[in-house]
ZANUVO-334912 format. One line per field, with one value per residue: residue number from 1; x, y, z of N, C-alpha, C in turn. Coordinates in Angstrom, 3 decimals, decimal comma. Each point is the difference from the previous one (the first is absolute). Last residue first. Layout:
<nodes>
nr <- NUM/...
n_xx <- X/...
n_yy <- Y/...
n_zz <- Z/...
ca_xx <- X/...
ca_yy <- Y/...
ca_zz <- Z/...
c_xx <- X/...
c_yy <- Y/...
c_zz <- Z/...
</nodes>
This chain:
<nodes>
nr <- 143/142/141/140/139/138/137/136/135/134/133/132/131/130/129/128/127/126/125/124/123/122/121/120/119/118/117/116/115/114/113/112/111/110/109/108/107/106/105/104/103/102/101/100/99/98/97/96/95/94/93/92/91/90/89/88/87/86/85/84/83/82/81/80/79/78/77/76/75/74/73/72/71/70/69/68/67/66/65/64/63/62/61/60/59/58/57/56/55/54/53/52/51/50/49/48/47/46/45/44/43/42/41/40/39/38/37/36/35/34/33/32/31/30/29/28/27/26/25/24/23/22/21/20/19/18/17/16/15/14/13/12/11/10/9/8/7/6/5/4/3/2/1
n_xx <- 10,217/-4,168/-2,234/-3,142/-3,068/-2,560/-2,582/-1,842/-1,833/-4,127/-3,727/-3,943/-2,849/-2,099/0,022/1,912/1,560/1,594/3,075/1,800/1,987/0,753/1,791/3,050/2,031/1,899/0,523/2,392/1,274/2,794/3,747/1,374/-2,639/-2,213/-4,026/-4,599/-4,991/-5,022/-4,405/0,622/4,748/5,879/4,795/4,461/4,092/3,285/-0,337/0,990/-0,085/0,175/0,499/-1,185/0,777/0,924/1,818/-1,165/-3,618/-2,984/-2,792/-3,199/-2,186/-0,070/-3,064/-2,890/0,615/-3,127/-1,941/-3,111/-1,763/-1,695/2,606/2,633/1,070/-3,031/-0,085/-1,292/-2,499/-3,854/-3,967/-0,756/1,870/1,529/1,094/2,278/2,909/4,387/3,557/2,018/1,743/0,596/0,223/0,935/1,579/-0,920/-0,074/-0,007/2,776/3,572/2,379/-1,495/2,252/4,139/1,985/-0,142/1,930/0,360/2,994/2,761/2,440/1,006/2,159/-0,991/-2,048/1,562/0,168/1,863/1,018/-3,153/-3,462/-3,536/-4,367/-3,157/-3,225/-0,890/-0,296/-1,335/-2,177/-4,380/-0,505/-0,314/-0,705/3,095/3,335/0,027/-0,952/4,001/5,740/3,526/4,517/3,687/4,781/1,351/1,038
n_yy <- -23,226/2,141/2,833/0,477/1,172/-1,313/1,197/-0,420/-3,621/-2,271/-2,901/-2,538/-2,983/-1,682/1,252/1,174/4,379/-0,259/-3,259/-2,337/-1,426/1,373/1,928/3,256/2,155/2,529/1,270/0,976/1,779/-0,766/-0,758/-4,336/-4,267/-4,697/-3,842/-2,943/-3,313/-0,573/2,334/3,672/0,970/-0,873/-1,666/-2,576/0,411/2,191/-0,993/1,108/-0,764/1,757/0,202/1,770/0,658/0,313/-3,273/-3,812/-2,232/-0,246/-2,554/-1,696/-1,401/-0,372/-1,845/3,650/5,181/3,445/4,260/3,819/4,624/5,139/2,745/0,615/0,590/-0,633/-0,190/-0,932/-2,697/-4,037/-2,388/-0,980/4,180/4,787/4,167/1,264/1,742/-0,643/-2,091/-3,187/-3,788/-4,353/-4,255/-2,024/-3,841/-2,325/-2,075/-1,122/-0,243/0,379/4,469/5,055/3,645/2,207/-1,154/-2,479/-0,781/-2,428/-1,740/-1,949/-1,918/-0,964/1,653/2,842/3,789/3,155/2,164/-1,793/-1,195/0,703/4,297/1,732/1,962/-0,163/0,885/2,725/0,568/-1,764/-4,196/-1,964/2,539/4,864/2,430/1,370/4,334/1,035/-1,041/-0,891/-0,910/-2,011/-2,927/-2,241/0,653/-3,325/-1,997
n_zz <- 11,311/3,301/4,392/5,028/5,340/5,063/4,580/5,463/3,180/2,315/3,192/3,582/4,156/5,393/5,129/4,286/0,208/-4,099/-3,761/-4,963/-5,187/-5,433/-5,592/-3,542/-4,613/-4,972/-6,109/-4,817/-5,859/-5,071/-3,654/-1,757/1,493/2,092/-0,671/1,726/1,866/2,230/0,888/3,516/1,155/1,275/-2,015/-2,890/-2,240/3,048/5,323/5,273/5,511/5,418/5,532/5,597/5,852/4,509/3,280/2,042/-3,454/-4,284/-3,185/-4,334/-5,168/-5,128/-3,764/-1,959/-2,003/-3,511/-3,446/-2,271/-3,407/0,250/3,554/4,820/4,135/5,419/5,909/5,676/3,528/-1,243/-2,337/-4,445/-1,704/1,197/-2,523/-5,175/-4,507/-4,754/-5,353/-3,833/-1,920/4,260/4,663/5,858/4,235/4,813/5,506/5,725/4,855/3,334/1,820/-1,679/-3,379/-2,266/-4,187/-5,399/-5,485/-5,545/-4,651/-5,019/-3,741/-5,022/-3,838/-3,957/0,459/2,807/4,486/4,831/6,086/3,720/1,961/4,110/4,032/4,792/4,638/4,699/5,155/3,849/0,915/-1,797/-4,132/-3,599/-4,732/-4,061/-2,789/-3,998/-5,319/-3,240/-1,276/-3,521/-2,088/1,022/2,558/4,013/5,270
ca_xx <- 0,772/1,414/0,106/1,444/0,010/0,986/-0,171/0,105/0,937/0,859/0,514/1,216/-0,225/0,543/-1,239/-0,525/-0,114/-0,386/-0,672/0,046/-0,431/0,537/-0,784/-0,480/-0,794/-0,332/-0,386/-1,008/0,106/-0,870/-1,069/1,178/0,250/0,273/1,754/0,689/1,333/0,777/-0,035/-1,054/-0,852/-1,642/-0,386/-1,104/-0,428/-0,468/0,396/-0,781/0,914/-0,670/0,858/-0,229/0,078/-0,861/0,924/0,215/0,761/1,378/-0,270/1,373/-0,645/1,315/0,830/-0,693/1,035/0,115/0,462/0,841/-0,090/-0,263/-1,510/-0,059/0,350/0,833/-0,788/1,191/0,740/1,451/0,405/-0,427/-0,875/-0,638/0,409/-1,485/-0,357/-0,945/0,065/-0,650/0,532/-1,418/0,878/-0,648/0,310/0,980/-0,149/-0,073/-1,681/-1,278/0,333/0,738/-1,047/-1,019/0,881/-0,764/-0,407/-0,008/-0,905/-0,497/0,843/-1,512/0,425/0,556/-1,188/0,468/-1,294/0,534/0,829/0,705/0,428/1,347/0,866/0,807/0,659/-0,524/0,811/0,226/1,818/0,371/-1,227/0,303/-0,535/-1,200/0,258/0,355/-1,118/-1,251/-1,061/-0,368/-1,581/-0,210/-0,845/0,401/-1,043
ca_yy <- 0,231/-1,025/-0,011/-0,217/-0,026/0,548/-0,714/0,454/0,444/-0,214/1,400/-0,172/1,006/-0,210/-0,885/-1,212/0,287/1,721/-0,052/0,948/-0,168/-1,280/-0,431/-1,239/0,361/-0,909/0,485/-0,772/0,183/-0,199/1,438/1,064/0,177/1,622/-0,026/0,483/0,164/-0,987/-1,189/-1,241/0,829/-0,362/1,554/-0,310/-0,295/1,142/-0,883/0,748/-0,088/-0,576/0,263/-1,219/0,223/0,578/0,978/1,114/-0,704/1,214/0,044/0,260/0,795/0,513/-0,686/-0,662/-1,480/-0,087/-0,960/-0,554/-1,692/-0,789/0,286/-0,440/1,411/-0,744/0,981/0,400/1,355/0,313/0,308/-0,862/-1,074/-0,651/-0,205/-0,296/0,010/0,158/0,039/0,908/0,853/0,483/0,832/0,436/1,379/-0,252/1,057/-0,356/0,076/-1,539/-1,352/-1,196/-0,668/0,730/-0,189/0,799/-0,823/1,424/-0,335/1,176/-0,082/-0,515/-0,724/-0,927/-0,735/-0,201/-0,068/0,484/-0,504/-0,411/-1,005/0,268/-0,881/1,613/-0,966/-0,026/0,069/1,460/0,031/-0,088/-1,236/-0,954/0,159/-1,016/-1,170/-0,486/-0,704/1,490/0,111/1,197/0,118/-0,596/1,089/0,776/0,099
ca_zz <- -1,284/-0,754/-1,488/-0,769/-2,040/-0,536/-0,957/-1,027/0,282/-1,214/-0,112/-0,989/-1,329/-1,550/-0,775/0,030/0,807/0,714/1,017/0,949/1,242/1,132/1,177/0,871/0,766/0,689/1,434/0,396/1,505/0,814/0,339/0,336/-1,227/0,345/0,317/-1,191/-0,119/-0,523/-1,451/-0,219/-0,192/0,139/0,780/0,695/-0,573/-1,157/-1,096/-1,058/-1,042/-1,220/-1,508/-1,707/-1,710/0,129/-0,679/0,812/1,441/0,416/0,964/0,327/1,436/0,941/0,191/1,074/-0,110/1,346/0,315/0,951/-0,122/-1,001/-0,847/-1,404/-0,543/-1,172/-1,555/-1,101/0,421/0,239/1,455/0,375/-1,233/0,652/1,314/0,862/1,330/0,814/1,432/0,404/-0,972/-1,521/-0,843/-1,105/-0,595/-1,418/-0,767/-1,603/-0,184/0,217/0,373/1,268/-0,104/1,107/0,801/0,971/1,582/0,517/1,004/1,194/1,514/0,439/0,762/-0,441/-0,038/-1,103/-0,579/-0,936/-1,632/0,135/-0,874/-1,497/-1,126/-1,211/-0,893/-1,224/-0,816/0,780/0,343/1,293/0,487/0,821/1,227/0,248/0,762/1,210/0,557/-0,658/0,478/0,314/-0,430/-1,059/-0,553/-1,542/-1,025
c_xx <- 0,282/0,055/1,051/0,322/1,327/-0,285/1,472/0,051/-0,122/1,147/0,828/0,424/1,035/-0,120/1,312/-1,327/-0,480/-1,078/0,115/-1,176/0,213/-1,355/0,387/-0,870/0,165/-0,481/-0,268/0,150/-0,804/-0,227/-1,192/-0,587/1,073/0,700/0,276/1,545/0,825/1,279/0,904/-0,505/-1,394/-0,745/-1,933/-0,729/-1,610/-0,323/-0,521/0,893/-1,536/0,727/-0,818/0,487/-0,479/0,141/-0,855/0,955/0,238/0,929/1,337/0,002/1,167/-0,384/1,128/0,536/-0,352/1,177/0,376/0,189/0,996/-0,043/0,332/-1,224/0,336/0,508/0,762/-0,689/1,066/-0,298/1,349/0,278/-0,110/-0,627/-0,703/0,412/-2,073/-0,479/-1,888/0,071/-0,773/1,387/-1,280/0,225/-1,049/-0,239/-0,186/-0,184/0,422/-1,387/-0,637/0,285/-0,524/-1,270/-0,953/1,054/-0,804/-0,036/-0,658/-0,739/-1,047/0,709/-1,066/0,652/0,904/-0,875/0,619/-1,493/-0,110/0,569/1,177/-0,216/1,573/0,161/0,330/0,565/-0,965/1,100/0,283/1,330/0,467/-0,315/0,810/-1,123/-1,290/0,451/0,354/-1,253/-1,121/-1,124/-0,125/-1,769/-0,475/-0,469/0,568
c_yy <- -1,123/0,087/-1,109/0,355/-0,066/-0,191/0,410/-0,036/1,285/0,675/-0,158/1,406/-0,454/0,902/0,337/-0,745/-1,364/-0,189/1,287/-0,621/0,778/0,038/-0,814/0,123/-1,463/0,491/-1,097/0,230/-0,374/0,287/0,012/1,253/1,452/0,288/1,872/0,350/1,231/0,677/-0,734/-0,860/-0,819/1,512/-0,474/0,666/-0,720/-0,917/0,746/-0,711/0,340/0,061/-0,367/1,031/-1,064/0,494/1,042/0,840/1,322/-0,607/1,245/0,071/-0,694/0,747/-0,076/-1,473/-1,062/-1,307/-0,557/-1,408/-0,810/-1,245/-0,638/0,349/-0,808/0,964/-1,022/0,300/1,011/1,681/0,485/-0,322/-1,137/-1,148/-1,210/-0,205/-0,296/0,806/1,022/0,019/1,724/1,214/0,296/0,376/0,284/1,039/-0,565/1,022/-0,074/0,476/-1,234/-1,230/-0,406/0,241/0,731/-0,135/1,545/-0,359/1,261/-0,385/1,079/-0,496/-0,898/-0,844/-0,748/-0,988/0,187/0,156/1,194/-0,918/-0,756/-0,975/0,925/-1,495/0,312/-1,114/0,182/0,296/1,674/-0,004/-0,023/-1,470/-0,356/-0,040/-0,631/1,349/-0,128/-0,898/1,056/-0,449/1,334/0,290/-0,144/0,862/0,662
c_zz <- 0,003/-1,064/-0,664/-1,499/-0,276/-1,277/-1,056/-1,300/-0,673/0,181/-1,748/-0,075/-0,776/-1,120/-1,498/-0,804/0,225/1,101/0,287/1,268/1,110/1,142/0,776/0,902/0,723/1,889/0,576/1,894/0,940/1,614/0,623/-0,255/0,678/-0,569/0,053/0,581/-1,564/-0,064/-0,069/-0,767/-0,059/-0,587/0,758/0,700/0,063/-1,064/-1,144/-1,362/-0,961/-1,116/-0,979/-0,649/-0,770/-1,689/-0,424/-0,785/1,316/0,839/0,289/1,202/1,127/1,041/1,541/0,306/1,542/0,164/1,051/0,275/1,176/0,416/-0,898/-0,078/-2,123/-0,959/-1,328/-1,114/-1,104/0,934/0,576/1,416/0,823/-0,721/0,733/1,178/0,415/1,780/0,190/1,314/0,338/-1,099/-1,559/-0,911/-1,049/-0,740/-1,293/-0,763/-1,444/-1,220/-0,582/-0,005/1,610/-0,257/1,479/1,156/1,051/1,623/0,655/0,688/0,730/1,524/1,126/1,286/-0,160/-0,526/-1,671/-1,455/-1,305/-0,843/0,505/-0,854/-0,506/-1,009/-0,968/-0,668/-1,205/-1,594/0,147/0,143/1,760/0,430/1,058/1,429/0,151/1,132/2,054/1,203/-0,251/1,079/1,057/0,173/-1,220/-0,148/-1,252
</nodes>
């Protein structure tokens, strides 16, 4: 893993794997090269996710039944394009297009200095009834 951006917001609830789900950066948060991904890691198994990303970070516990806490606020973007399966590897990589940042009005580009917070929802089961969980949450600042 890089040491690309600042966890906050964590460690993450536990999901069924008895684990918390940690995000890293990855590549390179240079806007001009536009290479950054963020990947969830000690996800379960098999189950769907996708990533979040607001300019304001947050906390609400429990948003839409989730077991996990959302830890964005304001305007959240949802990369609902790049809903993802952990397989057995138990991770999503989410690519992050700095000229295409989802938000809710639509697409913006990720300007230099700018510091933007990302987050993954996924799929979860507890005690065999369906839920979701979220991961921790990571802030990147790009240059």
């Amino acid at each position: 893993a890089n040491d690309l951006g600042v966890n906050f917001c964590g460690p993450a609830v536990q999901n069924s794997t008895g684990l918390p789900s940690t995000l890293f950066g990855v590549g390179t948060n240079v806007v001009a090269a536009n290479n950054f991904s963020f990947r969830a890691t000690d996800l379960p198994p098999n189950s769907f996710g996708f990533g979040l990303v607001s300019s304001t970070t947050g906390f609400v516990m429990n948003p839409g039944g989730s077991t996990g806490n959302l830890c964005l606020g304001g305007n959240i973007g949802r990369f609902v394009g790049q809903i993802q399966s952990s397989s057995a590897v138990r991770e999503i990589t989410t690519v992050v297009d700095a000229l295409a940042l989802p938000q809710p009005n639509g697409f913006v580009q990720i300007m230099v200095g700018q510091t933007w917070s990302f987050q993954l929802w996924h799929r979860d089961a507890v005690g065999g009834q369906a839920t979701s969980n979220l991961t921790d949450g990571l802030t990147v600042t790009f240059e």
